[in-house]
Every structure is written in C-alpha cells, then in structure tokens.
C-alpha positions as protocol buffer text, in pm:
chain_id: "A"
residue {
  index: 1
  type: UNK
  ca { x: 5461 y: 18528 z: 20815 }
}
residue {
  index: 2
  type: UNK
  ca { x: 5183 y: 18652 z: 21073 }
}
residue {
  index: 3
  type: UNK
  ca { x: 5100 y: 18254 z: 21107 }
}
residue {
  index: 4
  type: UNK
  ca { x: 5438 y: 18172 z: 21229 }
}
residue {
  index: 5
  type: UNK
  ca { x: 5476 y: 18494 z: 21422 }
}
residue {
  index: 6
  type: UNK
  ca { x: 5125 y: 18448 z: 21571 }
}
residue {
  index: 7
  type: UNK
  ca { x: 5197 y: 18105 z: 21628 }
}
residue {
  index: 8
  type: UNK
  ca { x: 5544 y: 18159 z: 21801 }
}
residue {
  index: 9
  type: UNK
  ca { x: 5431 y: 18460 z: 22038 }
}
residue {
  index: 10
  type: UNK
  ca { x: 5070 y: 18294 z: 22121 }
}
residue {
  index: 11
  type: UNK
  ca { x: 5170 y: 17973 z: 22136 }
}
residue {
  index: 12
  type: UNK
  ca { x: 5279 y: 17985 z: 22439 }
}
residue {
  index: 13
  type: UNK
  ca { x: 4992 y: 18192 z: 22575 }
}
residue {
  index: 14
  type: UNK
  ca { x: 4786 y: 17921 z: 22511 }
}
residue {
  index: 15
  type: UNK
  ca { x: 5006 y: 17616 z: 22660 }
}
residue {
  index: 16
  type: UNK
  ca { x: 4888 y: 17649 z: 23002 }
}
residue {
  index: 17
  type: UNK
  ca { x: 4574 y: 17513 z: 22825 }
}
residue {
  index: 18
  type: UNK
  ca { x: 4783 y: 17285 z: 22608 }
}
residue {
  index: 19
  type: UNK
  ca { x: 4778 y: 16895 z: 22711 }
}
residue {
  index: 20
  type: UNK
  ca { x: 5047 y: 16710 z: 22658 }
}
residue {
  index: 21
  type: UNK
  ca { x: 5178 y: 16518 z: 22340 }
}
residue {
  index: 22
  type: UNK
  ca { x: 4929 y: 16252 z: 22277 }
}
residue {
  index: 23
  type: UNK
  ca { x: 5134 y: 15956 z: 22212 }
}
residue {
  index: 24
  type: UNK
  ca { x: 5317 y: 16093 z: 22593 }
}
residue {
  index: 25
  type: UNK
  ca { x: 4955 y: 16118 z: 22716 }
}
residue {
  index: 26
  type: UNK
  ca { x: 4897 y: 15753 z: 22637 }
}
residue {
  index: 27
  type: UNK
  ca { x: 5227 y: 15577 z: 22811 }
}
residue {
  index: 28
  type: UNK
  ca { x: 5219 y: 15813 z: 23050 }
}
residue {
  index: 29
  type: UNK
  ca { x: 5229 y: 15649 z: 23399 }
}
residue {
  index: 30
  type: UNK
  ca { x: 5077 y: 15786 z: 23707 }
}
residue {
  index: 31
  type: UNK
  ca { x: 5459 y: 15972 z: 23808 }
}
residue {
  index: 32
  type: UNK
  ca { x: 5515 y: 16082 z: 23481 }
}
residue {
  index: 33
  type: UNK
  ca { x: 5169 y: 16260 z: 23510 }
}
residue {
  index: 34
  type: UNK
  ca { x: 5244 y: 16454 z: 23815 }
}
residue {
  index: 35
  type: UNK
  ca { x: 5567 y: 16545 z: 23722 }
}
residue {
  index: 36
  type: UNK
  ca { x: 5384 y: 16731 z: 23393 }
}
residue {
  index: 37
  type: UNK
  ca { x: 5159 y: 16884 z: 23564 }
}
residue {
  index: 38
  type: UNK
  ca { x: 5384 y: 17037 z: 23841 }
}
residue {
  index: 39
  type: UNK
  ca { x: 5587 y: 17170 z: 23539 }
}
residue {
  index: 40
  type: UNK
  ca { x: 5255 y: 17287 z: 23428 }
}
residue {
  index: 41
  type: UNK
  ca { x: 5181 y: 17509 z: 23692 }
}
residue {
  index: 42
  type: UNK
  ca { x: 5515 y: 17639 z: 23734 }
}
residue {
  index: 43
  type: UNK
  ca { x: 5485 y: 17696 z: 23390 }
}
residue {
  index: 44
  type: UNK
  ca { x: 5194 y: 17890 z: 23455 }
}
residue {
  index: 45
  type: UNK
  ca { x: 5335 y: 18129 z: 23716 }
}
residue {
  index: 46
  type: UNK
  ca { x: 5661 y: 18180 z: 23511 }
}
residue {
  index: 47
  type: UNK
  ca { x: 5459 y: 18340 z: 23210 }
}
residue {
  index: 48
  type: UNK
  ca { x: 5252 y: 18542 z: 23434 }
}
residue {
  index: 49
  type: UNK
  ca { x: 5552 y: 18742 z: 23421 }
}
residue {
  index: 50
  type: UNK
  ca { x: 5577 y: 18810 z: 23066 }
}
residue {
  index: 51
  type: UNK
  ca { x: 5443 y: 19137 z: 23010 }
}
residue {
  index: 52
  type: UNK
  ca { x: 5088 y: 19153 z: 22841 }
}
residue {
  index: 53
  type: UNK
  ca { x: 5149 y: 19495 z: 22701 }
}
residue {
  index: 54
  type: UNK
  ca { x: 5452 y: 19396 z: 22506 }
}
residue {
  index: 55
  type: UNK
  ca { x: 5266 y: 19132 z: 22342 }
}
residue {
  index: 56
  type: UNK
  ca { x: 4983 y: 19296 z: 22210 }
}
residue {
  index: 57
  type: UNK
  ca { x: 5204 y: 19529 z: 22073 }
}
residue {
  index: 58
  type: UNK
  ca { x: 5380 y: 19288 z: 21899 }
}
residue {
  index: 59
  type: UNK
  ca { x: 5056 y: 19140 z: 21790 }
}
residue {
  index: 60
  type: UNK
  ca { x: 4939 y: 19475 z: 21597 }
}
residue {
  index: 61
  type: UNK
  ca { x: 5322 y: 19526 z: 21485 }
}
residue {
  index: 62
  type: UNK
  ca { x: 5268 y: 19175 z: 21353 }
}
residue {
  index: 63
  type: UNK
  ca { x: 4913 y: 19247 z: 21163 }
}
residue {
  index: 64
  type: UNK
  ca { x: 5097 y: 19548 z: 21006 }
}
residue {
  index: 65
  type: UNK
  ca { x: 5395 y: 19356 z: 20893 }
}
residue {
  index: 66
  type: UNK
  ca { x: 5192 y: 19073 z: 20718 }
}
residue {
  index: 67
  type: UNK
  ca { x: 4999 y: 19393 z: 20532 }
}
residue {
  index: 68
  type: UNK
  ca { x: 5317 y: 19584 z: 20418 }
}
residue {
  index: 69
  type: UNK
  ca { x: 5514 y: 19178 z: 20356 }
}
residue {
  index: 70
  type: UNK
  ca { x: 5192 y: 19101 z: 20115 }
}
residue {
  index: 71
  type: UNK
  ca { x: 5229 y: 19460 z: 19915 }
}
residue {
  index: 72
  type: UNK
  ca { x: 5568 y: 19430 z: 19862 }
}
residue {
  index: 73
  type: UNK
  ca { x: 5559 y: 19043 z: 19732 }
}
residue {
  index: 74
  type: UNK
  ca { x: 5278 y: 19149 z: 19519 }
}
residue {
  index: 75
  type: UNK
  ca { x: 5489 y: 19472 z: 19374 }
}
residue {
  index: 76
  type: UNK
  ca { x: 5767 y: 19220 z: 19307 }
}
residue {
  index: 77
  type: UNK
  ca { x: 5965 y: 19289 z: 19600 }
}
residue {
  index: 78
  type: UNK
  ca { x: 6089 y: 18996 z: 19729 }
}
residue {
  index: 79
  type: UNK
  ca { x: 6414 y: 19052 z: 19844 }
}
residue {
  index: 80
  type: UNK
  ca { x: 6273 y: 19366 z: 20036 }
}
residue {
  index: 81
  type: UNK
  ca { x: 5983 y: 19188 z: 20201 }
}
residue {
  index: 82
  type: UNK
  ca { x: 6241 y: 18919 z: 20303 }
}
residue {
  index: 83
  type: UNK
  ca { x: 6496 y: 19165 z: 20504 }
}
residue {
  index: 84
  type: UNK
  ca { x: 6173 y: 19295 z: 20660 }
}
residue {
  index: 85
  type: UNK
  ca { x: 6054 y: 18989 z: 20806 }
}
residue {
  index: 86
  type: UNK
  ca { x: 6374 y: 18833 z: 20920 }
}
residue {
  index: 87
  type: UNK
  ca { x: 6487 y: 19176 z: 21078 }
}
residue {
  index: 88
  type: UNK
  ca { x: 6106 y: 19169 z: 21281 }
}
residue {
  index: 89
  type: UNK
  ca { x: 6203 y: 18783 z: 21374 }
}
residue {
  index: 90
  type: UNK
  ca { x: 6535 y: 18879 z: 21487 }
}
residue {
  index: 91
  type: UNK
  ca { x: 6386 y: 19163 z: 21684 }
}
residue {
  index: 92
  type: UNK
  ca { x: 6090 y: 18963 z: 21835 }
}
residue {
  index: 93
  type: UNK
  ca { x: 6345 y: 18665 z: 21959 }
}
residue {
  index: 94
  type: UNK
  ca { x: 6508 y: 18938 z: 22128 }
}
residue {
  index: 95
  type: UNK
  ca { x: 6230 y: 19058 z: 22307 }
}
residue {
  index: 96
  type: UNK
  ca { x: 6203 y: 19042 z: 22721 }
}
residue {
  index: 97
  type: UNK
  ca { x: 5900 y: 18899 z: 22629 }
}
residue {
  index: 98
  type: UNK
  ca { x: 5993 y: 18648 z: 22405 }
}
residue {
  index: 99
  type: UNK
  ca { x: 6294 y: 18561 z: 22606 }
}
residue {
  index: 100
  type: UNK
  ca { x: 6109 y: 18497 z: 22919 }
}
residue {
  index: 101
  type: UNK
  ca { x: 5833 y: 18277 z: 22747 }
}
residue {
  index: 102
  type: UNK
  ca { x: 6150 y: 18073 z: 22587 }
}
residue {
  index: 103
  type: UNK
  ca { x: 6291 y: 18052 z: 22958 }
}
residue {
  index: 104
  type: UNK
  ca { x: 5894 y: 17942 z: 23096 }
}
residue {
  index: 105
  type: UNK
  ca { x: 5852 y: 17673 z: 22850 }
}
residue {
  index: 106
  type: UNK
  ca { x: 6216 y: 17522 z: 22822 }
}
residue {
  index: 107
  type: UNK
  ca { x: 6122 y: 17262 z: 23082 }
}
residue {
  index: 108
  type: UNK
  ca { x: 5802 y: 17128 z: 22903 }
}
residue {
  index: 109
  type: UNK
  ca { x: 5971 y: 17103 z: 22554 }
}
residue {
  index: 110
  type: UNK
  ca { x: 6244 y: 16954 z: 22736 }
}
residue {
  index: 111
  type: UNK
  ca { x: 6028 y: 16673 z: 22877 }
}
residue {
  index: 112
  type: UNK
  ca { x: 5849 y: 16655 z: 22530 }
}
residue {
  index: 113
  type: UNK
  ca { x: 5499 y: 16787 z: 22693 }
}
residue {
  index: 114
  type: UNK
  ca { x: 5499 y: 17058 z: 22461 }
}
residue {
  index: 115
  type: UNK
  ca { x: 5618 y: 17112 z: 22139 }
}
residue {
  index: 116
  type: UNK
  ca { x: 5908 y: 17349 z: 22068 }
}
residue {
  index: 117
  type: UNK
  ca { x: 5849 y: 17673 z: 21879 }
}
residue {
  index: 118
  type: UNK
  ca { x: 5912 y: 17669 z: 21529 }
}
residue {
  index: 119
  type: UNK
  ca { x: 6254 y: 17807 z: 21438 }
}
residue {
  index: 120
  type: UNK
  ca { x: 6338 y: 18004 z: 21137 }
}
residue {
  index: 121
  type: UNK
  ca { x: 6545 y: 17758 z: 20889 }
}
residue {
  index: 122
  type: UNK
  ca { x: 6897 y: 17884 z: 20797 }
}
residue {
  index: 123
  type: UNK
  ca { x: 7136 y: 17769 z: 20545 }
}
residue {
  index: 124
  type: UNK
  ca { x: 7550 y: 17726 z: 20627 }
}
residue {
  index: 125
  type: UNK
  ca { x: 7556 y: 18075 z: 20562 }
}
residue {
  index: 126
  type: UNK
  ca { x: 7288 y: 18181 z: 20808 }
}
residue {
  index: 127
  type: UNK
  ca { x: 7070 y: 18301 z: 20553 }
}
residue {
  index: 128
  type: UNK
  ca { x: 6659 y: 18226 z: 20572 }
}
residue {
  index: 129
  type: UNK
  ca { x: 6596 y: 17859 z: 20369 }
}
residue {
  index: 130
  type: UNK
  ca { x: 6287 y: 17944 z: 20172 }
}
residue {
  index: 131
  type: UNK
  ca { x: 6097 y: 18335 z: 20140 }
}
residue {
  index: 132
  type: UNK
  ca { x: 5821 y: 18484 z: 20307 }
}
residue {
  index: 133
  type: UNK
  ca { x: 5639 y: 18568 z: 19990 }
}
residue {
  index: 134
  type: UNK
  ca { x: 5577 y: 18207 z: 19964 }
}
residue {
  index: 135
  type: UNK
  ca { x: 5388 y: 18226 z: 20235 }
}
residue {
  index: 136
  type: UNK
  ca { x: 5101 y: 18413 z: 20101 }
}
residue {
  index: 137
  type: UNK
  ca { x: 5050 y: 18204 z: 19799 }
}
C-alpha cells in the first residue's frame, strides 16, 4: 500500500526530472523533442502550485497507514485493513493536491512522455480486484 501511495503522490514530484519513455526517446524527431520539453516546463510551473504542505502530510498519513494496514493483516483482519486503504485512496484522489498534479501531468501522459499513475483495479461491481494484505507478503 505505502508503495503505490508513495508512488502515486511522488511520482509526480519527481517527473520534472523524469525523461521521457525510452522507446519515444529513440524515434523521437527534433519537433517531437521540443514539443516535450515545452510540456515539460509547463509541467513544471503547473505543479509548483500543488501545495507542499498537503503532501507531506499525506506522506506521514501514508507511513501510518502502511503501520496500522500491516497489524491488522497480521491479526487476521483483512476485510478491515481493506476498507481502510481504499477509503485513504478515495480520500487522497480527492485531494486539491492530488487533483491538481492529475490536471499538471494530463498533457505528458497524454503524449505518452510520462507514464500514467497507477489506478486502483475494480471489478463490475466497483469493488478493489485483489487485497492490500497481499501487499506485504
């Protein structure tokens, strides 16, 4: 769980260092190469926005989470430890600050210069496909 939050909050904190795709890198003409990095650097100045202090608190929320998640999968409480993490997810994609770095980076994934965030899987029934205790095997 803290891997795939970490990974979906900081990801794109650490894009505007990101290069592109490497098989995009490699057929990439001169053009296309501008045109990534102007989207780069407006990018850039788009998550300068997103506030700093909402992260971090989401980062320590996130460090607690993953300690509480890993008691209750190791008590036996799966189904508990499940409803936790999908109601933080929920409240995270929610989040100014998650919104705004979804609106910064839409461009780049767009273009395939970035990858997209990973998405929770659902089934038909909008329910999680697999369990967070699973995680921390």
């Amino acid at each position: 769980m803290s891997n795939l939050l970490k990974t979906l909050i900081f990801t794109t904190l650490s894009a505007t260092l990101m290069p592109a795709h490497a098989e995009n890198m490699s057929s990439m003409n001169n053009q296309g190469m501008q045109q990534m990095m102007m989207q780069m650097q407006k990018m850039q100045q788009c998550l300068q926005q997103v506030d700093e202090n909402e992260l971090r608190a989401y980062e320590v929320q996130i460090n607690q989470l993953e300690t509480e998640l890993k008691a209750l999968c190791q008590a036996g409480k799966r189904d508990e430890a499940q409803s936790k993490a999908v109601e933080f997810g929920k409240q995270i994609n929610q989040s100014k600050a998650f919104q705004q770095i979804q609106k910064c980076t839409q461009e780049m994934q767009s273009n395939d210069f970035m990858p997209s965030f990973p998405t929770l899987k659902t089934d038909e029934n909008g329910q999680p496909q697999g369990h967070i205790c699973d995680e921390f095997k």
